[in-house]
Backbone as JSON, one array per atom type, in Angstrom:
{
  "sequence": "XXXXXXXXXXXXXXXXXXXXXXXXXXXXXXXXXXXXXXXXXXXXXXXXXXXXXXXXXXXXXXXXXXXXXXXXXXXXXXXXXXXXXXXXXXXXXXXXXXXXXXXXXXXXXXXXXXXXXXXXXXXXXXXXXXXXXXXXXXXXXXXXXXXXXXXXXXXXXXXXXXXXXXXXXXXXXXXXXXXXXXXXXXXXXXXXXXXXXXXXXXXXXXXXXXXXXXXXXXXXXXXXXXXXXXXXXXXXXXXXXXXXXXXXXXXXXXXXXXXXXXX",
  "N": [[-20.33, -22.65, 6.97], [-18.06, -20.67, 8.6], [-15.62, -18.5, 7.56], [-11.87, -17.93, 8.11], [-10.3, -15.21, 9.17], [-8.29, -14.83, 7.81], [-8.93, -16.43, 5.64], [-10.59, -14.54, 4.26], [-9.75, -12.08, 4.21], [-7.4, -13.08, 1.92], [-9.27, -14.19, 0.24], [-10.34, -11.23, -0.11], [-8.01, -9.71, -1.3], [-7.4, -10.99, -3.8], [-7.67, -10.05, -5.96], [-6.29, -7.64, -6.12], [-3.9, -6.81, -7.29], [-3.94, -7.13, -9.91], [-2.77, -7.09, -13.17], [-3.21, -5.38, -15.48], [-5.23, -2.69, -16.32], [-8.29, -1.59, -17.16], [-11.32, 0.07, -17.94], [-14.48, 0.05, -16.47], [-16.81, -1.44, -18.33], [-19.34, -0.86, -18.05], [-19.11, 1.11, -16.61], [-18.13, 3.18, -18.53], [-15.5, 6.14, -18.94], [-15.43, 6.99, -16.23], [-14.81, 5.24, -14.62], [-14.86, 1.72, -12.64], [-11.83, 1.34, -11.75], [-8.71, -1.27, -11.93], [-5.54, -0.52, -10.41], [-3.35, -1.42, -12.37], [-0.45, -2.34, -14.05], [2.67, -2.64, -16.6], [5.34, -3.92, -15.19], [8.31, -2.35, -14.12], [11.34, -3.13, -15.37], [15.04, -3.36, -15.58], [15.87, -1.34, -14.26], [14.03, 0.6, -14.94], [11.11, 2.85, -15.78], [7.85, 2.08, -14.45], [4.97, 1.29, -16.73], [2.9, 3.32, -15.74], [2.34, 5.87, -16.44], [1.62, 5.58, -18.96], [-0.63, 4.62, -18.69], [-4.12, 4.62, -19.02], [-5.52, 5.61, -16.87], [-4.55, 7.21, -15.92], [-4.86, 10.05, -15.98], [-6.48, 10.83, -13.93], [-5.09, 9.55, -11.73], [-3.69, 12.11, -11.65], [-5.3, 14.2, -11.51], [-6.37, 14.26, -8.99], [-4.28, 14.45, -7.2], [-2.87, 11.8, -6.58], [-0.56, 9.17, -5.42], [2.15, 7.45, -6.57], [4.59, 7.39, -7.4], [7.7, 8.48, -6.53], [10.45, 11.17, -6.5], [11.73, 10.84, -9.32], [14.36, 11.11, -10.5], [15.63, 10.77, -8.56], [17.88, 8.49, -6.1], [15.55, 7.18, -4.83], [13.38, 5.4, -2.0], [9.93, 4.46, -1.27], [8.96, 2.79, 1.15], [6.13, 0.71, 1.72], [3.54, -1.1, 3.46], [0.76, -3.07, 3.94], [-1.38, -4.26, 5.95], [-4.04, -6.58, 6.43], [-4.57, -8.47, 8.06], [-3.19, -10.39, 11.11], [-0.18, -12.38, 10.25], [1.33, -13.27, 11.82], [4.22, -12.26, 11.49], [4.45, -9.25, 11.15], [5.99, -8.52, 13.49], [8.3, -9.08, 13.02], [9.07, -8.01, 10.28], [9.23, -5.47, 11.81], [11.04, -5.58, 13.91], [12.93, -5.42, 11.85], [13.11, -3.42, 10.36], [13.56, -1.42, 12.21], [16.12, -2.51, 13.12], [17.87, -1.77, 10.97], [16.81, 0.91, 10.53], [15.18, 2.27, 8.89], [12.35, 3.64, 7.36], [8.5, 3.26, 7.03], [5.7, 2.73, 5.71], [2.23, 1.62, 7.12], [-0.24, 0.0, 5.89], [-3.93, -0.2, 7.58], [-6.49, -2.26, 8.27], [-9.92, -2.52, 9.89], [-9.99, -4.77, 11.04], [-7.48, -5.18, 11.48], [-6.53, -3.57, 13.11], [-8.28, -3.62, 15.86], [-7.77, -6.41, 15.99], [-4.87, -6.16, 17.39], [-3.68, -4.43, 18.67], [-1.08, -3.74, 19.97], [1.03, -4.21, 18.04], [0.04, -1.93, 16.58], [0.41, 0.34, 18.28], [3.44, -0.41, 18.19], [4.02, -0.01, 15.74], [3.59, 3.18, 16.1], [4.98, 4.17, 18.11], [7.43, 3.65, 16.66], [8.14, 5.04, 14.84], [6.76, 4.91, 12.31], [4.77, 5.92, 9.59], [0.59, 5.33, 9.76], [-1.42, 3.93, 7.6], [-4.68, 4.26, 6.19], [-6.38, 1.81, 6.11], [-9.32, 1.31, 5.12], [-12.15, 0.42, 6.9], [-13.55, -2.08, 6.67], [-12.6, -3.16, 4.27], [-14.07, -2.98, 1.91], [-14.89, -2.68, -2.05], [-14.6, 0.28, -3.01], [-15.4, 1.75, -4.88], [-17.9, 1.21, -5.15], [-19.28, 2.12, -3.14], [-21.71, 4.46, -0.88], [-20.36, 7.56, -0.8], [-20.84, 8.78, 1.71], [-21.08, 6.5, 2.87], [-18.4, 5.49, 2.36], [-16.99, 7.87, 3.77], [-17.85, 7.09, 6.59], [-16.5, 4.24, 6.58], [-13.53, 5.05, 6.4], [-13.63, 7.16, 8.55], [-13.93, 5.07, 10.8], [-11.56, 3.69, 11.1], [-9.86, 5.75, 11.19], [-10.19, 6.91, 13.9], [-10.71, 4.78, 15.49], [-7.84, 4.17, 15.62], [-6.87, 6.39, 16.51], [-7.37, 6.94, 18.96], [-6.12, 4.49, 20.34], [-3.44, 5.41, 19.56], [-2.64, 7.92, 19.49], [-2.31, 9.85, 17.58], [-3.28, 12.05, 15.19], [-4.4, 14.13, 12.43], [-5.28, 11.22, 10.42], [-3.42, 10.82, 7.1], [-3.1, 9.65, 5.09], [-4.56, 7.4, 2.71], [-5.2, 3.74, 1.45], [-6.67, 2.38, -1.29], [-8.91, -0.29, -1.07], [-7.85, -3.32, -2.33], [-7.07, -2.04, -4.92], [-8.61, -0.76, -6.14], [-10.34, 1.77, -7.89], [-11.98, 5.25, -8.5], [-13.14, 7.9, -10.2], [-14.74, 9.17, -8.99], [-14.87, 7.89, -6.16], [-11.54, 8.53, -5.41], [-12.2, 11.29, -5.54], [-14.1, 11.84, -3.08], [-11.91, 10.6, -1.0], [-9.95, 12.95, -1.12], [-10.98, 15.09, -0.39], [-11.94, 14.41, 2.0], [-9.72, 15.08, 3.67], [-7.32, 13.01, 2.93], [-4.46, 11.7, 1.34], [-4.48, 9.99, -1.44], [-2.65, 6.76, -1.56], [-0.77, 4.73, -3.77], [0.96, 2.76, -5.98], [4.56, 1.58, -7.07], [5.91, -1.03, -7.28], [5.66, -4.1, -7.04], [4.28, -7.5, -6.09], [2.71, -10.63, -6.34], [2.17, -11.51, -3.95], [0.12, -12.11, -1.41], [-0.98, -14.55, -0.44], [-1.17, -16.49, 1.52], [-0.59, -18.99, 1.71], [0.68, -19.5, -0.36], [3.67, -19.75, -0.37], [6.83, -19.02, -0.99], [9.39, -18.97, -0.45], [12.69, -16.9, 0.82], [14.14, -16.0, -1.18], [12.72, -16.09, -3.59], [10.85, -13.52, -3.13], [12.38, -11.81, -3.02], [14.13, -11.65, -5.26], [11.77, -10.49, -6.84], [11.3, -8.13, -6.06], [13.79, -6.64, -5.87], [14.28, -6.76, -8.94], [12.78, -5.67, -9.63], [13.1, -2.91, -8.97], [13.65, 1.26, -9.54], [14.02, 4.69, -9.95], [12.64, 6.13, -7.35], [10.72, 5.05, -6.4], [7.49, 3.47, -5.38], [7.26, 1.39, -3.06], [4.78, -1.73, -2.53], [4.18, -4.56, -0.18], [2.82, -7.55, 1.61], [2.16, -7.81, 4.75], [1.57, -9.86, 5.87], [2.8, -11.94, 4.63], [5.52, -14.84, 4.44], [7.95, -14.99, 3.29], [8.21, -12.14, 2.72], [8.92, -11.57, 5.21], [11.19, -12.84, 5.43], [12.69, -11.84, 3.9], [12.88, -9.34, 3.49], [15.08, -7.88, 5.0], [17.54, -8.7, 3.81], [17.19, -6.99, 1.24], [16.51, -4.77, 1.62], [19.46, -4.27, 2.41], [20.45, -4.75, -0.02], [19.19, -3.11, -1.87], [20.42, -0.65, -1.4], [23.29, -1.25, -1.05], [23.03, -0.71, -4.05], [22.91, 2.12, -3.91], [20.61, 3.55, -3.16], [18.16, 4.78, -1.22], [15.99, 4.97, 1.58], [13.13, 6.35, 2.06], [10.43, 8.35, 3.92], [6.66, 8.32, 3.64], [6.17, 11.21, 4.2], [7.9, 12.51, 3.37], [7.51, 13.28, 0.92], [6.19, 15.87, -1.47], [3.4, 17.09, -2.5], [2.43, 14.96, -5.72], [3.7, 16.21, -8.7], [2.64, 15.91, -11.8], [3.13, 16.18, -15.36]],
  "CA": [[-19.02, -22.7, 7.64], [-17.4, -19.64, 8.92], [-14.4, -18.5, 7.13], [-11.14, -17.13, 9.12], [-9.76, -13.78, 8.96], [-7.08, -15.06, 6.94], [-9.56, -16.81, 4.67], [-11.87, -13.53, 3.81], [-8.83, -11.31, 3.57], [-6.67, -13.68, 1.08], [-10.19, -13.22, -1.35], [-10.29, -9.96, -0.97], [-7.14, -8.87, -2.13], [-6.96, -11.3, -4.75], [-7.69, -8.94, -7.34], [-5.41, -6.41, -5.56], [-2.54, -6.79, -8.17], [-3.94, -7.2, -11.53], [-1.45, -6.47, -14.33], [-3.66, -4.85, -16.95], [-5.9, -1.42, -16.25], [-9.23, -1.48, -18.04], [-12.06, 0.51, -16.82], [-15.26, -1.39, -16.48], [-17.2, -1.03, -19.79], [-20.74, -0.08, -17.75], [-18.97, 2.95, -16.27], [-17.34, 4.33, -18.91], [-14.64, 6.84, -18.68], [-15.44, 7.2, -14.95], [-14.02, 3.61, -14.28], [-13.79, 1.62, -11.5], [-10.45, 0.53, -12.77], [-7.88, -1.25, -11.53], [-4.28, -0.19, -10.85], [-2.37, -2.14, -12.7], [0.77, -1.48, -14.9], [3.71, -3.35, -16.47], [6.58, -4.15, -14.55], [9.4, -1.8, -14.22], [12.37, -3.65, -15.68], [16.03, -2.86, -15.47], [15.5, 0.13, -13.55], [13.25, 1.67, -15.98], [10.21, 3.49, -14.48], [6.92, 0.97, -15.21], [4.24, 2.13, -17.37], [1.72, 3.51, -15.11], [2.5, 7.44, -16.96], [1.55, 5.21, -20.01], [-2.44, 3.82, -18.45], [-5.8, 5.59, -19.39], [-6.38, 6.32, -15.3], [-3.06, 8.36, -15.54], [-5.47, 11.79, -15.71], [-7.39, 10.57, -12.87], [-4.52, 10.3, -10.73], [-3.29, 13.57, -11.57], [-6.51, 15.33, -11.49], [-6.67, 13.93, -7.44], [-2.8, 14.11, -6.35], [-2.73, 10.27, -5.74], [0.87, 9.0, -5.09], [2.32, 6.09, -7.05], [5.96, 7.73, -7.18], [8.59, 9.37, -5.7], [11.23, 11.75, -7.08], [12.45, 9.89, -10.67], [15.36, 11.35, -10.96], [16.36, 10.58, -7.26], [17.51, 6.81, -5.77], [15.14, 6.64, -3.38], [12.29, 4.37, -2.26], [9.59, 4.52, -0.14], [8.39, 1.39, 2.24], [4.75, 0.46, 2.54], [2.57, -2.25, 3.88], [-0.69, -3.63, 3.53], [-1.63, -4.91, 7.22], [-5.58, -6.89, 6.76], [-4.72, -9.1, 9.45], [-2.09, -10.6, 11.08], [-0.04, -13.55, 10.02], [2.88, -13.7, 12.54], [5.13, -11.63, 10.69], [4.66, -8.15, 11.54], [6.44, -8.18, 14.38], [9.93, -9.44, 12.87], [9.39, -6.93, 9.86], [9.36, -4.61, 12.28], [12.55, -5.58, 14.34], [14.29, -5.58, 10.57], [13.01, -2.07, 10.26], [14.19, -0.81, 13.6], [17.57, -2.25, 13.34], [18.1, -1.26, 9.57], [16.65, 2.17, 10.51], [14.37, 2.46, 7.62], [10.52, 4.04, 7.96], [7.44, 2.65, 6.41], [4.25, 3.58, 6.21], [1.45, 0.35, 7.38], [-1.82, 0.91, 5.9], [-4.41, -0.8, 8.11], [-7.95, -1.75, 8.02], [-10.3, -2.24, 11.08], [-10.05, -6.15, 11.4], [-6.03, -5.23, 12.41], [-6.74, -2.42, 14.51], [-8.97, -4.47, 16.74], [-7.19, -7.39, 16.56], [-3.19, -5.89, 16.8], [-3.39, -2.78, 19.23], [0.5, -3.58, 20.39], [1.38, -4.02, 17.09], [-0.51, -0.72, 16.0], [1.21, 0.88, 18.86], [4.53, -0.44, 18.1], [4.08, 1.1, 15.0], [3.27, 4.83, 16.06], [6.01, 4.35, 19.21], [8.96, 3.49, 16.02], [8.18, 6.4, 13.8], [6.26, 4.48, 11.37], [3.7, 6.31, 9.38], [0.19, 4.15, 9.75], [-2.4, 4.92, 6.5], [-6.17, 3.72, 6.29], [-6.91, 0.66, 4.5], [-10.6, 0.86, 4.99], [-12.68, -0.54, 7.93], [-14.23, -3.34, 6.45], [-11.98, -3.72, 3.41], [-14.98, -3.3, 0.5], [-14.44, -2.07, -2.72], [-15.0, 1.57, -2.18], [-16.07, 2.43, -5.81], [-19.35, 0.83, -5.23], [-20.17, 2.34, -2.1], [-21.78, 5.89, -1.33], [-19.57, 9.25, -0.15], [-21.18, 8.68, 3.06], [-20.16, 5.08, 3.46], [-16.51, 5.82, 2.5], [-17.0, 8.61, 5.15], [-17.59, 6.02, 7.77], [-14.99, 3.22, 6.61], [-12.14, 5.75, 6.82], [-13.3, 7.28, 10.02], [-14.16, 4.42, 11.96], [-10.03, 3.3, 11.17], [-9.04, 6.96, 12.2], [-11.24, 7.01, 15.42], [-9.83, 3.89, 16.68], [-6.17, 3.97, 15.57], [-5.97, 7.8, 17.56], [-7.97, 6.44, 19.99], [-4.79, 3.71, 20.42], [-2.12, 6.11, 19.52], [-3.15, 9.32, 20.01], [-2.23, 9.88, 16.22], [-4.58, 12.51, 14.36], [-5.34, 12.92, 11.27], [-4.51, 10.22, 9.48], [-3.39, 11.32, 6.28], [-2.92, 9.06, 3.59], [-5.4, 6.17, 2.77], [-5.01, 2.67, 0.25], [-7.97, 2.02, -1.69], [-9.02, -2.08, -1.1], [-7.88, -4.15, -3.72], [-6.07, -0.8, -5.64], [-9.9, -0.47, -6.97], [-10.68, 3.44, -7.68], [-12.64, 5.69, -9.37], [-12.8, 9.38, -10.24], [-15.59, 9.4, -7.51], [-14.02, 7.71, -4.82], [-10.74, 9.21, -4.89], [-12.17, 12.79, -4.87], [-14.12, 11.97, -2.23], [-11.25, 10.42, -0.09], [-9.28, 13.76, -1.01], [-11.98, 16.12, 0.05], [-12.1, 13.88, 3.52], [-7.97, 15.23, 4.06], [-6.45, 12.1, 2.83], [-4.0, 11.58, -0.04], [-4.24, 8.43, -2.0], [-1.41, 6.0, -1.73], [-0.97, 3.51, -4.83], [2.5, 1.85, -5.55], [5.19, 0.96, -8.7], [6.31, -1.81, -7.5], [4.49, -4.7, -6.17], [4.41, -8.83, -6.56], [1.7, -11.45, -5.76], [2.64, -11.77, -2.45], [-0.54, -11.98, -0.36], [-1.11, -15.56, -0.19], [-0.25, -17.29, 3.27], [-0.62, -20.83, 1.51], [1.46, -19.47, -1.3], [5.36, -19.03, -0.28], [7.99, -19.85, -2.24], [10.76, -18.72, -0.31], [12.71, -15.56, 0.86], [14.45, -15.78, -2.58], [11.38, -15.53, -4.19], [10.58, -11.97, -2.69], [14.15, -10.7, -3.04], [14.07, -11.2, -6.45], [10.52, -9.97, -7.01], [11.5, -6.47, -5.35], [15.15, -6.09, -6.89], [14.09, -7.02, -10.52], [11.6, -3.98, -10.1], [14.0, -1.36, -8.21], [13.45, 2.3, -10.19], [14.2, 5.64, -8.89], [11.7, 7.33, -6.78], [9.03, 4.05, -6.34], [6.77, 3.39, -4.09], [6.87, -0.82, -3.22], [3.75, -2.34, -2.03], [4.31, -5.53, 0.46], [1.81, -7.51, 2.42], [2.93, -8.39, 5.72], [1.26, -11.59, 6.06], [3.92, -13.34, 4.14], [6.35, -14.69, 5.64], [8.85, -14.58, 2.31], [8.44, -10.73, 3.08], [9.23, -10.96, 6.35], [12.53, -13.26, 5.79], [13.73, -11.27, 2.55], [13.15, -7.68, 4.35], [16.58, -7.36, 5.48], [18.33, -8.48, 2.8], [16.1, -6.11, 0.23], [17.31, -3.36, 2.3], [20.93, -3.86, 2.16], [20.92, -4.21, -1.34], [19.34, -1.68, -2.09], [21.39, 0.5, -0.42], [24.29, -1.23, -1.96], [22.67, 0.2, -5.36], [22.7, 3.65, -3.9], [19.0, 3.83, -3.03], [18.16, 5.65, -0.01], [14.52, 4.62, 1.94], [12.4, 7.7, 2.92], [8.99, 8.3, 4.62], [5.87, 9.27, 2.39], [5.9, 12.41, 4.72], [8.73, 13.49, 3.09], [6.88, 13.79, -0.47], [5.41, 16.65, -1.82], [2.53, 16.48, -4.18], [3.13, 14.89, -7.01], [3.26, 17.41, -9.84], [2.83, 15.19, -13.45], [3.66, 16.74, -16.12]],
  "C": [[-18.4, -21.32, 7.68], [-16.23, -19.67, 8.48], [-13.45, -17.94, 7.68], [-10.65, -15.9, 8.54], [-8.89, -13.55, 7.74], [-7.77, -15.48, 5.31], [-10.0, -15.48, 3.64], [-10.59, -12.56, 3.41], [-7.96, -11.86, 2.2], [-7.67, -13.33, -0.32], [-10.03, -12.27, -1.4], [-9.51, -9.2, -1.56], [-6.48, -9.89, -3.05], [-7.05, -10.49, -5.92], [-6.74, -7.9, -7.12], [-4.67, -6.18, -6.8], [-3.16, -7.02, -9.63], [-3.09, -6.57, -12.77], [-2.3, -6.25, -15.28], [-4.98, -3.53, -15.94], [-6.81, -1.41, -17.1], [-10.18, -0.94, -17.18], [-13.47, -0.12, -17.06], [-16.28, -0.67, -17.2], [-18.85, -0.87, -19.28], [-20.43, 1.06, -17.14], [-18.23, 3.81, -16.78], [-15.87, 4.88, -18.68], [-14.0, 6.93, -16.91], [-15.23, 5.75, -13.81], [-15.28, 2.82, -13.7], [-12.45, 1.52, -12.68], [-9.52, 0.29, -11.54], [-6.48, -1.25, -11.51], [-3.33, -1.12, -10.95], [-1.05, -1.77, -13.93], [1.25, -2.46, -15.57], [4.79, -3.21, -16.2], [7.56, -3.23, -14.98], [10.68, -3.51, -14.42], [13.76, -3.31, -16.14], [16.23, -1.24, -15.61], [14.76, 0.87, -14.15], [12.28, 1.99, -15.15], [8.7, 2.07, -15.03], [5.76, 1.84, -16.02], [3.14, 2.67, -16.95], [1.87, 4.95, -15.71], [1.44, 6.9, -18.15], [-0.84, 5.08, -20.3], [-3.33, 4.97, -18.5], [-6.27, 5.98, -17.96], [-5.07, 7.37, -15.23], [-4.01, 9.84, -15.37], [-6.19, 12.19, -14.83], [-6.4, 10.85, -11.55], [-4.22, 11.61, -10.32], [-4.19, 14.38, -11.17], [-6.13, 15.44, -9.27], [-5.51, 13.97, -6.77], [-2.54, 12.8, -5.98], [-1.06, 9.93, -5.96], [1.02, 8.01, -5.38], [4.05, 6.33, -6.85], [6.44, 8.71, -7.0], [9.01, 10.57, -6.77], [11.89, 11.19, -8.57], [13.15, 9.95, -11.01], [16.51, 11.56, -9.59], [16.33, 8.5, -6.75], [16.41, 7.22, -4.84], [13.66, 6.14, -3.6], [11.74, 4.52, -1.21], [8.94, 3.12, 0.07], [7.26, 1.54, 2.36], [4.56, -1.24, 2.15], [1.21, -2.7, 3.85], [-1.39, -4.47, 4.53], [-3.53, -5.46, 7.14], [-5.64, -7.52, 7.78], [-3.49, -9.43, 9.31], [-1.72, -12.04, 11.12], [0.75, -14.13, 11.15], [4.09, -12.78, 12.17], [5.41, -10.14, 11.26], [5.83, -7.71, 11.99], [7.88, -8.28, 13.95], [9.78, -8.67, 11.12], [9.55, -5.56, 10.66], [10.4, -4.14, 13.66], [13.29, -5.43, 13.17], [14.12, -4.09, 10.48], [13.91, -1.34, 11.58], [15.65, -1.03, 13.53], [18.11, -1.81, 11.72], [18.24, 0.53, 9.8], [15.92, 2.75, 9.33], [12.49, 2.94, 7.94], [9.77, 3.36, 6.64], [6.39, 3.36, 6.74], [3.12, 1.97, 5.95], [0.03, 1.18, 7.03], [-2.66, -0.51, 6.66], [-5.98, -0.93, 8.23], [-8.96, -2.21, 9.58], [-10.37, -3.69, 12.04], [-8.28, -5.34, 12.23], [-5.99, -4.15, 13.45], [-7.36, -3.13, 15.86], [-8.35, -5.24, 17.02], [-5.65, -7.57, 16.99], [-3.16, -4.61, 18.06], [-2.29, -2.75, 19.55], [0.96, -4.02, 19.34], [1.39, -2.21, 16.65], [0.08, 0.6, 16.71], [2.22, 1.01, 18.88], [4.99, 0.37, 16.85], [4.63, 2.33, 14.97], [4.55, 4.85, 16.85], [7.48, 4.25, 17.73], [9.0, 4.56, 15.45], [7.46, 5.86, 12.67], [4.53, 5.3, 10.68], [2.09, 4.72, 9.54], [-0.92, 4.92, 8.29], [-3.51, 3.73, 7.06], [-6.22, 3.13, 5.32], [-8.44, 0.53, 4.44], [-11.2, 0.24, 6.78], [-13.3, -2.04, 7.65], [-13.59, -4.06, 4.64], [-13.2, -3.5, 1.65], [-14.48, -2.74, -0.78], [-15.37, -1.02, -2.78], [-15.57, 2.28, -3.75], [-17.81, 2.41, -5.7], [-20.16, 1.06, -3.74], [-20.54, 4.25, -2.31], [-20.59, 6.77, -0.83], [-19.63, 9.05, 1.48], [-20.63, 7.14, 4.19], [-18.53, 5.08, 3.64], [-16.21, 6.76, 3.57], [-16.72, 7.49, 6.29], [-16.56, 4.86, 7.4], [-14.22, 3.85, 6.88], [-12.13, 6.24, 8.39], [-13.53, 6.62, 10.7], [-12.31, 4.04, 12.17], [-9.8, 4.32, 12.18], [-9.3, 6.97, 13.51], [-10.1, 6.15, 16.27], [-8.4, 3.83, 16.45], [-5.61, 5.32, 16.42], [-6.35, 7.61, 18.69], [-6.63, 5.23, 21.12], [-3.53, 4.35, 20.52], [-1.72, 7.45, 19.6], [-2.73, 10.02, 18.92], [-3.45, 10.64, 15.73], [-3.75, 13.69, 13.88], [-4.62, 11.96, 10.59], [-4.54, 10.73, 7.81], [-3.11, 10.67, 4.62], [-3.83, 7.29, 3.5], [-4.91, 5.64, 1.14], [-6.03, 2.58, -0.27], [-7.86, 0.22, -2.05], [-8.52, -2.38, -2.21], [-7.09, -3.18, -4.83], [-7.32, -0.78, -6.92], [-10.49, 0.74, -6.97], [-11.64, 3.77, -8.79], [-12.36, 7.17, -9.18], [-13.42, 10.0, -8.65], [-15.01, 9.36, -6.36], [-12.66, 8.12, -4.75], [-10.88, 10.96, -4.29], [-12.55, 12.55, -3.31], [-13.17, 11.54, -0.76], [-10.33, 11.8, 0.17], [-10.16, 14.85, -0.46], [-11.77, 15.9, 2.03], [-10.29, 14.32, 4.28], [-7.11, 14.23, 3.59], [-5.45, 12.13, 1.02], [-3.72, 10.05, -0.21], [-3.23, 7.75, -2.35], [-1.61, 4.6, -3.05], [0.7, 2.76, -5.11], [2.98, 1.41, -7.1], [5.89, -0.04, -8.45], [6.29, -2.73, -6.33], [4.63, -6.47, -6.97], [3.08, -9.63, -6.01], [2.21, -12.33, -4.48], [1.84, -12.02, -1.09], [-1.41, -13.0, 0.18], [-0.75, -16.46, 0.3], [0.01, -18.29, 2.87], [0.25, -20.9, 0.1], [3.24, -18.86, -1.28], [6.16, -19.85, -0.36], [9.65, -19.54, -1.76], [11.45, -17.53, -0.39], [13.25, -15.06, -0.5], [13.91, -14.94, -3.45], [11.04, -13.82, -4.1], [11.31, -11.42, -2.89], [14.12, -10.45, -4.32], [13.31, -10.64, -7.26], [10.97, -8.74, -7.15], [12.41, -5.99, -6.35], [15.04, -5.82, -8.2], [13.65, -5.94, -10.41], [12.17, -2.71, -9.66], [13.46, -0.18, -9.62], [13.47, 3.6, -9.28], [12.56, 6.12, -8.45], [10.52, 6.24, -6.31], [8.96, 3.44, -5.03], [6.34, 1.56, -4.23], [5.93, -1.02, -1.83], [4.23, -4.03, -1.49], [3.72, -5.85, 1.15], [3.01, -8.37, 3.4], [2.51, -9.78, 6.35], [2.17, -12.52, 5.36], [5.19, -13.56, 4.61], [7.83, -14.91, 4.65], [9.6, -12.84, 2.46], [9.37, -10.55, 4.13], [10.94, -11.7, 6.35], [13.12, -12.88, 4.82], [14.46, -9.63, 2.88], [14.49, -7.19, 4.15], [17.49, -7.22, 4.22], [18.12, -7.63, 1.16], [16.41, -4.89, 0.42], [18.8, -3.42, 2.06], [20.78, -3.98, 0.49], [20.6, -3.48, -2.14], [19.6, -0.57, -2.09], [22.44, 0.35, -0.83], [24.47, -0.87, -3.1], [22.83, 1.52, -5.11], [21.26, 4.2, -3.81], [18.96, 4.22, -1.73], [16.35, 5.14, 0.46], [14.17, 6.0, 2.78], [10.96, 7.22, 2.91], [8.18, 8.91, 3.47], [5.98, 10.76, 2.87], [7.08, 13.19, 4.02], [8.4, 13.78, 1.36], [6.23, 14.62, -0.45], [4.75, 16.34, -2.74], [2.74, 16.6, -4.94], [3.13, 15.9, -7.93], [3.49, 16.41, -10.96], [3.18, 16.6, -14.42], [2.98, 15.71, -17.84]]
}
């Protein structure tokens, strides 16, 4: 039986979110691992400074957060396919006035081009989720070559957009390997502090649900991960924005980050 778009994507980013970081005990030091943390709570920052891949990011510039000692927050997305939704996160964006950055993988490119367009036409950064979604630790240099550029190809090919400059890694599954080589290829690695189990079409609980997800986790400078297939996302959006704004939080573009510097 053939499974739908919706089906094959929902597995594959079930692992996406895992709340614990261990690196997988046949590769050592040199992971995979996945990025997981614990929860920022009353505004505190979350403990991703705290996790054993913390020297990995740094080594590679990968981007989990902002400024930390500034409100502000940046907007991304997680586009594998589409649910319905998009399109009315992306009227809440437009009339809010807020930028995002949509990472996308080659199922939504194909199947979305006036989406993918509406995108590039708002000001919306778009990043590379992969072409085929795999987990990219376990492929070669050469394969990750071709997943990223078949995205780029066809998304400038659509929008006349080049280079694409910031790629997600599937599932938020890395390694020392595969991030160099995505940074070698021009891209800087996008990862995120604050993020909910949100990517299950057959699992929504209500825009509530999402509002309070997001808010609970607010922290200066963080970068919130949201899939746009849910449709909690898409009816909390708005009100996620004003109140964070009523906190004094400000929403900026990744383009306006410089690389991180840890410390």
């Amino acid at each position: 039986m053939r499974r739908s778009a919706a089906t094959v994507w929902a597995v594959a980013v079930l692992s996406c979110l895992l709340w614990a970081a261990a690196p997988s005990s046949a590769s050592g030091s040199e992971g995979p691992y996945h990025f997981g943390f614990k929860k920022s709570k009353g505004g505190q920052l979350p403990s991703i400074a705290e996790e054993g891949f913390m020297p990995i990011l740094q080594k590679h510039g990968a981007i989990f957060l902002g400024d930390t000692d500034k409100k502000e927050l940046y907007l991304t997305f997680d586009n594998g396919y589409e649910n319905g939704y998009t399109g009315r996160i992306l009227d809440v964006l437009k009339e809010k006035k807020v930028p995002a950055a949509f990472f996308v993988t080659g199922h939504f490119v194909k199947d979305q081009p006036k989406l993918l367009l509406r995108m590039a036409n708002e000001g919306h950064l778009i990043g590379n989720h992969s072409w085929s979604h795999p987990d990219m630790t376990q492929i070669s240099p050469a394969q990750i070559k071709d997943e990223l550029e078949k995205v780029s190809r066809e998304v400038s090919k659509l929008t006349g957009l080049q280079p694409m400059r910031y790629v997600r890694p599937p599932r938020g599954i890395f390694s020392d390997r595969m991030l160099g080589v995505c940074r070698e290829l021009g891209y800087t690695n996008v990862f995120w502090s604050i993020a909910y189990r949100d990517w299950e079409r057959d699992r929504q609980m209500g825009w509530n649900y999402a509002y309070t997800n997001v808010l609970n986790q607010l922290h200066p400078g963080a970068v919130i991960l949201l899939h746009s297939v849910s449709r909690d996302n898409a009816q909390a959006l708005g009100r996620i924005i004003d109140e964070a704004r009523a906190r004094g939080f400000e929403f900026k573009s990744l383009d306006s980050l410089e690389e991180k510097v840890y410390r």
